[in-house]
N, C-alpha and C positions, 0 to 999 in steps of 0.2 A: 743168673740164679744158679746156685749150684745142684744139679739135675742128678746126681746121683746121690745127694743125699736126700733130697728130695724124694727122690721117688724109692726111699725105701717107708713114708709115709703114709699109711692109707688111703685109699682113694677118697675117703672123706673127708681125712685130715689135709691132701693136697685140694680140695674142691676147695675148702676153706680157705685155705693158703691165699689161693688165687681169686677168690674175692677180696680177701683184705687186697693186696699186690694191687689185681685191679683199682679198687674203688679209693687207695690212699696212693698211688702212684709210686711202690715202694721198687727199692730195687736191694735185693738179699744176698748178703755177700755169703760166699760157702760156708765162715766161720757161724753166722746165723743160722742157715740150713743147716748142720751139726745140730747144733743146738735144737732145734726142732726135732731132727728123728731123735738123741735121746731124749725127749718127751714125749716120742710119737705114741700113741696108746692112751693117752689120757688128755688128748688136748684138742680142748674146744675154740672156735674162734677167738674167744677173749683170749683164754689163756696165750695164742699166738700172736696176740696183738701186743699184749705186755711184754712179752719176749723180743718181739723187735722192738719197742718201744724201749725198752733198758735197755739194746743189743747198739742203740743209736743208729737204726736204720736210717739209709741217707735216700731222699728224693731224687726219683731220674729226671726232674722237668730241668735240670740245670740250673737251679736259682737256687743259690747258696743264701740259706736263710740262718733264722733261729729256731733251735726248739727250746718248747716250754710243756711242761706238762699241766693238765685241768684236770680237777675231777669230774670222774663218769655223772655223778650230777648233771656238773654244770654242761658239759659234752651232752648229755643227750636231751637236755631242756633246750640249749638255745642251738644245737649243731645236728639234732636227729636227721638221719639220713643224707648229709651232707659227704661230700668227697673234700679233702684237704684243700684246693681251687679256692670251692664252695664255702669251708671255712676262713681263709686266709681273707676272702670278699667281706663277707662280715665283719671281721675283727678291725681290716684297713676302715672300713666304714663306720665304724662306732670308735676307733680313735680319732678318727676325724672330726664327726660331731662334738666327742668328747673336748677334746683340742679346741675346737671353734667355739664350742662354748665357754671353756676356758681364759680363752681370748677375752671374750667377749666380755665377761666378769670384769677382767683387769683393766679396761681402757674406763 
């Protein structure tokens, strides 16, 4: 993370920070942080979630995925409180069923 632009951030604005970071496994490359202190002053959770989210923050877990965007809808009806892990479990599993059922139609 780039720590010096970071930490020209408020302390509530970095407490946030490092919940999203924590709970989506994110890893923020400096040009991201930039872009955060010039917002810093008016930026809420969401608002720093949308920003890395367009910024195309990349996951540290090493597994080169896809992204896709939802709407907050549907994200906080079938994903409330979940960590990306958490998400990704869900979606393999209801494609699966989805598939299997699938299947199943065709034969």
């Amino acid at each position: 993370m780039a720590a010096v632009d970071v930490s020209y951030l408020t302390e509530e604005e970095q407490q946030k920070l490092w919940n999203i970071v924590e709970r989506q496994g994110l890893k923020v490359k400096p040009v991201y942080a930039e872009k955060l202190r010039k917002a810093s002053g008016s930026l809420t959770e969401e608002k720093m979630a949308e920003i890395l989210e367009a910024l195309q923050v990349k996951h540290t877990d090493g597994n080169a995925g896809v992204s896709f965007k939802l709407p907050k809808s549907i994200c906080s009806k079938y994903f409330d409180g979940m960590d990306s892990k958490q998400m990704a479990a869900v979606v393999e599993q209801a494609l699966a069923a989805w598939f299997e059922g699938k299947e199943a139609a065709v034969v």
